[in-house]
MDAnalysis code that builds the backbone (N, CA, C; Angstrom):
import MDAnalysis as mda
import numpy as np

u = mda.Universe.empty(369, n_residues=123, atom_resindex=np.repeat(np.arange(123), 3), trajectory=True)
u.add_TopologyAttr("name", ["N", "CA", "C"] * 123)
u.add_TopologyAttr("resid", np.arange(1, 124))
u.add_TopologyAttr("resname", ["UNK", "UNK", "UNK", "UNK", "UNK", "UNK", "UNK", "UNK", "UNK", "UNK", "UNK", "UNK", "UNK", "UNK", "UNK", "UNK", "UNK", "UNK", "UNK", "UNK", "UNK", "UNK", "UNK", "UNK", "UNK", "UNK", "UNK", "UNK", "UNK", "UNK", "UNK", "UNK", "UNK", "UNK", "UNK", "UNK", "UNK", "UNK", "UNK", "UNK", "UNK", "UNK", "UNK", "UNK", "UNK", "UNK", "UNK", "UNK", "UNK", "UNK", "UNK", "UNK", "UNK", "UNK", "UNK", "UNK", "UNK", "UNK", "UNK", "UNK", "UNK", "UNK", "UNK", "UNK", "UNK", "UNK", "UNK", "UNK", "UNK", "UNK", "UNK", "UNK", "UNK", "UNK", "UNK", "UNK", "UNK", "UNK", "UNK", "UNK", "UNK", "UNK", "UNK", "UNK", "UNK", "UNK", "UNK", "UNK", "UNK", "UNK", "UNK", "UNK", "UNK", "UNK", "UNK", "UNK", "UNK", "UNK", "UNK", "UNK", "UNK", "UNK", "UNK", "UNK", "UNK", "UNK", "UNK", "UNK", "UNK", "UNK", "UNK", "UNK", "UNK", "UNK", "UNK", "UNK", "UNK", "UNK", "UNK", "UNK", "UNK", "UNK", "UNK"])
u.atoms.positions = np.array([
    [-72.984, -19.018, -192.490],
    [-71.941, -18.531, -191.605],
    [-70.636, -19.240, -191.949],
    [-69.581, -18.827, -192.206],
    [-68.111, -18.480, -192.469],
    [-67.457, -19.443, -190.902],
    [-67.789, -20.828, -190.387],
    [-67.491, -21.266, -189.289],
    [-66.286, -20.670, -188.859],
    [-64.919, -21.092, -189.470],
    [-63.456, -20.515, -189.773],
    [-63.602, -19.134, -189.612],
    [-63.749, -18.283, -190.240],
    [-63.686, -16.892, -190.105],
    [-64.421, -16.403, -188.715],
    [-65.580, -16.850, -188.620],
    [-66.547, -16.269, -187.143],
    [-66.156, -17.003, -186.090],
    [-65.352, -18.040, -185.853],
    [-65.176, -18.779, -184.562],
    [-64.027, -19.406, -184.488],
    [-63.568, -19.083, -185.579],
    [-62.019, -19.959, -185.697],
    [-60.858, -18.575, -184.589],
    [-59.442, -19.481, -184.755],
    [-58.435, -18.607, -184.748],
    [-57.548, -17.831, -185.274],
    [-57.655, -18.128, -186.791],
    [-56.553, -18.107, -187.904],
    [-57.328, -16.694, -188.119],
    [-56.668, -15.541, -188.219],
    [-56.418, -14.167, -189.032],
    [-56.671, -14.083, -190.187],
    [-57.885, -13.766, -190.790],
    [-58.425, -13.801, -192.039],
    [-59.327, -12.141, -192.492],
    [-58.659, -11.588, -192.887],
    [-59.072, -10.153, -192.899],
    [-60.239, -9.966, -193.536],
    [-61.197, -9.678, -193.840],
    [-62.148, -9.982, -194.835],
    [-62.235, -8.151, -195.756],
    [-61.423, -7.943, -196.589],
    [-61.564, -6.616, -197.594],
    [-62.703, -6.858, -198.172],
    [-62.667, -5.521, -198.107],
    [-64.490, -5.060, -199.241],
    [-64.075, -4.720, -200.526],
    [-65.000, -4.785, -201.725],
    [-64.439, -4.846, -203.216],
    [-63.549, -3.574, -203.273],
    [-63.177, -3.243, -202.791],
    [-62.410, -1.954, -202.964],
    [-60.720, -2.235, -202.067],
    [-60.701, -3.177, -201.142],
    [-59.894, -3.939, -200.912],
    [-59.215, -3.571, -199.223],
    [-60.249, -2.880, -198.386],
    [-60.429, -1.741, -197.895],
    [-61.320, -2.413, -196.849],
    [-60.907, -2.142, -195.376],
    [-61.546, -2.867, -194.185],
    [-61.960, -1.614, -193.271],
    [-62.664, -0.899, -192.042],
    [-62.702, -0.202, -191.375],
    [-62.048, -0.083, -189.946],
    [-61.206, 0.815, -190.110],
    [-60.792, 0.799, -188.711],
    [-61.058, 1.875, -187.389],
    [-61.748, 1.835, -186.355],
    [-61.957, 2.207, -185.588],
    [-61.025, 2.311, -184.282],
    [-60.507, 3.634, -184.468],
    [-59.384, 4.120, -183.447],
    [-59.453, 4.544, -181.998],
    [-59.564, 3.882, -180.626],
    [-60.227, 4.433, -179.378],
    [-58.761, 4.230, -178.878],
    [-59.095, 5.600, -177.491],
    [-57.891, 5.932, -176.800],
    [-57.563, 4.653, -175.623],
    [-56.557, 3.934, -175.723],
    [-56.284, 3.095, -175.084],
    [-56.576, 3.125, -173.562],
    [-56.389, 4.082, -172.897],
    [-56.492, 4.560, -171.612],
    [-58.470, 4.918, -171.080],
    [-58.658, 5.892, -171.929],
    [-60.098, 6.284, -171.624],
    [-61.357, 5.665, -172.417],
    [-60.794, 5.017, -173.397],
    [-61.804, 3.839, -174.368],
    [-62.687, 4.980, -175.304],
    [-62.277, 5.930, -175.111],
    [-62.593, 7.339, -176.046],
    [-62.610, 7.155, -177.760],
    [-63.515, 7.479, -178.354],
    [-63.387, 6.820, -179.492],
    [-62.620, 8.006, -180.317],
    [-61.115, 7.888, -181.255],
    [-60.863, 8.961, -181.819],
    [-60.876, 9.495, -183.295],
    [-61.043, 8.135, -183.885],
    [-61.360, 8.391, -185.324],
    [-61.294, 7.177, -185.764],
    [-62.006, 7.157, -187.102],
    [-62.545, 6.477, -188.313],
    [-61.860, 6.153, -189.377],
    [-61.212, 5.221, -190.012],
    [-60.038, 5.380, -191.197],
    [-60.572, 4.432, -191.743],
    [-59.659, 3.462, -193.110],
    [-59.680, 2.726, -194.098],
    [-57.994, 2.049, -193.730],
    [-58.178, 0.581, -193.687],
    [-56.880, -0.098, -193.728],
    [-57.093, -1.045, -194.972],
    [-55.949, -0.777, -195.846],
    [-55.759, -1.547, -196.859],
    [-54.657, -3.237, -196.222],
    [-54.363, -4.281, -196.997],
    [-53.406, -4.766, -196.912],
    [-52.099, -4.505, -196.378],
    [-51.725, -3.544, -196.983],
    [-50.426, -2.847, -196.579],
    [-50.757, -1.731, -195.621],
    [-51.627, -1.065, -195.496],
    [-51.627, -0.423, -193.802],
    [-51.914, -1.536, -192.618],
    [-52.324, -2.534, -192.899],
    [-53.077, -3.149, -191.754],
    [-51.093, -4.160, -191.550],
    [-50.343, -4.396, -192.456],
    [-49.167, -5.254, -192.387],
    [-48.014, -4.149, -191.907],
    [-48.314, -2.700, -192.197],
    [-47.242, -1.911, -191.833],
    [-47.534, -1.748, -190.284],
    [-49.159, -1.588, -189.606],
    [-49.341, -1.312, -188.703],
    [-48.951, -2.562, -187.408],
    [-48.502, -3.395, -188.002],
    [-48.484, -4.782, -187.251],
    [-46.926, -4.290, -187.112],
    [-46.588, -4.551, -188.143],
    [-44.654, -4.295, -188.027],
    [-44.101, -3.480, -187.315],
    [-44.908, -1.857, -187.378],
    [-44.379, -1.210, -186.798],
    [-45.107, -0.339, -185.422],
    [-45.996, -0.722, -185.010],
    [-46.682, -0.647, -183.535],
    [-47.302, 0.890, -183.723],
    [-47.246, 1.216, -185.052],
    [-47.928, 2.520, -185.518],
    [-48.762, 2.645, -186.270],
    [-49.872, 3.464, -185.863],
    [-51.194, 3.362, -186.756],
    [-50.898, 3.940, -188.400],
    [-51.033, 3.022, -189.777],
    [-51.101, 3.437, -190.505],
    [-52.733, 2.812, -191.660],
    [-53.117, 3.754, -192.261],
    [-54.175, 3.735, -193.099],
    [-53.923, 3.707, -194.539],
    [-54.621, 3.781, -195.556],
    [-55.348, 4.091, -196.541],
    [-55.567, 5.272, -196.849],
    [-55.107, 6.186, -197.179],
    [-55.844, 7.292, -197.755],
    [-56.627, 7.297, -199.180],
    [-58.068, 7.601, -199.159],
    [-59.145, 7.086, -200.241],
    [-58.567, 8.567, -200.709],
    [-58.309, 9.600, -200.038],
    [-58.243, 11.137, -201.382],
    [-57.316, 10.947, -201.886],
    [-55.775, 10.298, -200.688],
    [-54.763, 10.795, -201.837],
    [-54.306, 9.107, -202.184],
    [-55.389, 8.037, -202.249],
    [-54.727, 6.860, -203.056],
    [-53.568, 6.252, -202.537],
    [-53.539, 6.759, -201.396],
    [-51.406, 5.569, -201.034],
    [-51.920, 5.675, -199.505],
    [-50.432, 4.782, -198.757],
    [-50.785, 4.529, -197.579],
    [-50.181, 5.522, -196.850],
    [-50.498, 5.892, -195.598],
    [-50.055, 7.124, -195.336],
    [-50.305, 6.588, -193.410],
    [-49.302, 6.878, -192.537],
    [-49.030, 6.985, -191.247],
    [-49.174, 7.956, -190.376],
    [-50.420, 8.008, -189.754],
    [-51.110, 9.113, -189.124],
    [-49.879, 9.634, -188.218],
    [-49.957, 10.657, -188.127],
    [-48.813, 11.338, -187.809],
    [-47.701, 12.051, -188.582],
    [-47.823, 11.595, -189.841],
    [-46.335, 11.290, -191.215],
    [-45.905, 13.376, -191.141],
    [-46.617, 13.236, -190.972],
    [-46.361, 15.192, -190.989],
    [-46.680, 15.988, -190.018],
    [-47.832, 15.511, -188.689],
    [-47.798, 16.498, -187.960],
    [-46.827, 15.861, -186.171],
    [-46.883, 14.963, -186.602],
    [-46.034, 14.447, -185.424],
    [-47.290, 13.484, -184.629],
    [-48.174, 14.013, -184.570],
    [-49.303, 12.830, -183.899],
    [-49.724, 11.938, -183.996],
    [-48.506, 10.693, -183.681],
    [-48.985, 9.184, -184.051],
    [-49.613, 8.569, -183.150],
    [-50.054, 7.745, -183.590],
    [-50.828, 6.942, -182.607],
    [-50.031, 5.255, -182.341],
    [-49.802, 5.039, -181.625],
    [-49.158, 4.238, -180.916],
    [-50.269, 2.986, -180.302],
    [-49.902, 1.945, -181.290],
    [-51.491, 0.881, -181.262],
    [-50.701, -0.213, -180.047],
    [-51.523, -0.446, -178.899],
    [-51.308, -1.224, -178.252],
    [-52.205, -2.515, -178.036],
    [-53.229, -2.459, -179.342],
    [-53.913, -3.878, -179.459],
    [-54.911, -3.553, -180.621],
    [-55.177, -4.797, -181.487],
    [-55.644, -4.957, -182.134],
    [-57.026, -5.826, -181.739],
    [-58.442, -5.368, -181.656],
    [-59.139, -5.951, -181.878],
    [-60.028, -6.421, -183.252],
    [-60.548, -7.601, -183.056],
    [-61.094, -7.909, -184.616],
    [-62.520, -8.562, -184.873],
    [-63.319, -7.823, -185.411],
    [-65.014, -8.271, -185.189],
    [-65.060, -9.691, -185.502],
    [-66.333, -10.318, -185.402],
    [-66.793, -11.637, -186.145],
    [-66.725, -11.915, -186.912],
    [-67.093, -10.989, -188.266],
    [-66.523, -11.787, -189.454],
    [-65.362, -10.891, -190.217],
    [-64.782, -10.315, -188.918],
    [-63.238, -9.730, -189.399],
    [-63.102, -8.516, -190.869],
    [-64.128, -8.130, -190.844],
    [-64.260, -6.780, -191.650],
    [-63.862, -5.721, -190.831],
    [-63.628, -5.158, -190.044],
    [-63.661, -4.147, -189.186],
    [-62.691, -4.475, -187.542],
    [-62.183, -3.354, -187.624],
    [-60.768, -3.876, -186.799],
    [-61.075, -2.263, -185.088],
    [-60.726, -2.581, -184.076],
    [-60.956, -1.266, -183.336],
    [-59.422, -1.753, -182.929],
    [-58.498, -0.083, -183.052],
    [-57.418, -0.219, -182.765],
    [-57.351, 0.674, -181.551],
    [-56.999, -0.274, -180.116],
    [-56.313, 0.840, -179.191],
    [-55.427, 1.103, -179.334],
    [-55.018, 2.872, -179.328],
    [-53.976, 3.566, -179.335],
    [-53.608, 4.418, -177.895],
    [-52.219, 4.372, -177.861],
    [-51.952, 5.498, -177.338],
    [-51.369, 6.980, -177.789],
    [-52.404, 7.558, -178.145],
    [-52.306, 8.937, -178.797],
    [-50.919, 10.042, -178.525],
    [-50.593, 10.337, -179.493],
    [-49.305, 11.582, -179.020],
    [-49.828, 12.660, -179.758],
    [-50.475, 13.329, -178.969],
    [-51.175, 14.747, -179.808],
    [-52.736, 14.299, -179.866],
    [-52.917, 15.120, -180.431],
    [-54.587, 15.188, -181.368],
    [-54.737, 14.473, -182.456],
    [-55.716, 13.121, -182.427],
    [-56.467, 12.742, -183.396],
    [-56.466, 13.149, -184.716],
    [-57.310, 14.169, -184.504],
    [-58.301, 15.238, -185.574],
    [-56.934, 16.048, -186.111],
    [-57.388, 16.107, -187.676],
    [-56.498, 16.974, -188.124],
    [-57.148, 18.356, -188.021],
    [-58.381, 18.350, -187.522],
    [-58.516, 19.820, -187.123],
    [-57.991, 20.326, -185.931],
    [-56.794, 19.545, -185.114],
    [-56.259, 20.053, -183.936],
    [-56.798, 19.383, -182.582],
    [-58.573, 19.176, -182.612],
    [-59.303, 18.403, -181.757],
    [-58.870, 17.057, -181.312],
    [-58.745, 16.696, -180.221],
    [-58.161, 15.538, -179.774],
    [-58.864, 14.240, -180.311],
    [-60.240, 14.673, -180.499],
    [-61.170, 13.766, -181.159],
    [-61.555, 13.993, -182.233],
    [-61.923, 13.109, -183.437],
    [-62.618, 13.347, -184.755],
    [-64.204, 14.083, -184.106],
    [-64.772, 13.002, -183.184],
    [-65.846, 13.514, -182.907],
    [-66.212, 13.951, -181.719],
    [-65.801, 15.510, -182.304],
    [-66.220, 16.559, -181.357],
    [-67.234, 17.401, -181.261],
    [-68.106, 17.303, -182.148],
    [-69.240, 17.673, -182.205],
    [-70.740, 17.028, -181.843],
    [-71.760, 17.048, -181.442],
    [-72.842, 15.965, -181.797],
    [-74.350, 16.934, -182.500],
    [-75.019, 15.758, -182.650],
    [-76.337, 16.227, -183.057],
    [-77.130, 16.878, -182.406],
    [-77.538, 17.843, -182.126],
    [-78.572, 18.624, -181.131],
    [-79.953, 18.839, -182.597],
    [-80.752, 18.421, -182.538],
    [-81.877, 18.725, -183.618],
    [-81.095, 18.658, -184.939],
    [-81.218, 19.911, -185.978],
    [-80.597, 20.307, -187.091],
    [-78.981, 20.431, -187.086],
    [-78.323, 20.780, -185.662],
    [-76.879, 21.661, -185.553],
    [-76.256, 20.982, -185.099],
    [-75.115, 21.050, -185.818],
    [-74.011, 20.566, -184.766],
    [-73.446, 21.293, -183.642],
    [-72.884, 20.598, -182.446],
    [-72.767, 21.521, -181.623],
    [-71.332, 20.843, -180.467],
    [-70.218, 21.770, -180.836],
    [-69.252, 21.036, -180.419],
    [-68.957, 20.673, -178.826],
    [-68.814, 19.560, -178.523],
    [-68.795, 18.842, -177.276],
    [-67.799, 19.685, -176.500],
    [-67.806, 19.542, -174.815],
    [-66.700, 20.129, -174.054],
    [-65.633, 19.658, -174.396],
    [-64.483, 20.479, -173.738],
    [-63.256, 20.046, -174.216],
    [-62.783, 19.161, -175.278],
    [-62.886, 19.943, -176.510],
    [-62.734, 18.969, -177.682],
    [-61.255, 19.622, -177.879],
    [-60.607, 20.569, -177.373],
    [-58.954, 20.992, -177.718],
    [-58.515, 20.785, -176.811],
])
């Protein structure tokens, strides 16, 4: 065990070989979970600076600010940070929908047997 990193105070991000931490996005207000991303170095330092959720994009390779085009940013009002600081849950306060499919949530669907089957009010 990593004493410093698991029990200390000091901010020590821990990237995976790819350089790449997980971030877990819940609605500040309802603790609603809204989506799943990748924070690099520079999303996790832009998102500090500027009180706006920005990521990693693994398809298109650069950092990119949820919202950058449809207007739906997310507005981080705390940073939490696991034990050994791989994995970050950011409360936001949402402006719009999550989901770039329009859905307020990434996960709007769940498992019923074989099917997916989309949850109430997911628009």
């Amino acid at each position: 065990m990593d004493e410093t990193r698991e029990k200390g105070t000091s901010f020590m991000p821990k990237f995976d070989a790819n350089g790449l931490l997980t971030a877990i996005v819940q609605d500040g207000a309802s603790g609603e979970v809204l989506m799943v991303a990748f924070m690099d170095a520079e999303a996790l330092a832009a998102t500090r600076e500027s009180g706006k959720a920005h990521f990693h994009s693994r398809s298109r390779g650069r950092l990119w600010m949820k919202g950058e085009t449809s207007g739906n940013v997310l507005e981080v009002q705390e940073i939490l940070v696991d034990c050994d600081q791989d994995a970050l849950v950011l409360k936001a306060r949402p402006h719009g929908p999550a989901c770039h499919t329009g859905a307020r949530t990434c996960f709007y669907r769940k498992l019923e047997g074989a099917e997916l089957m989309r949850t109430e009010d997911t628009q």
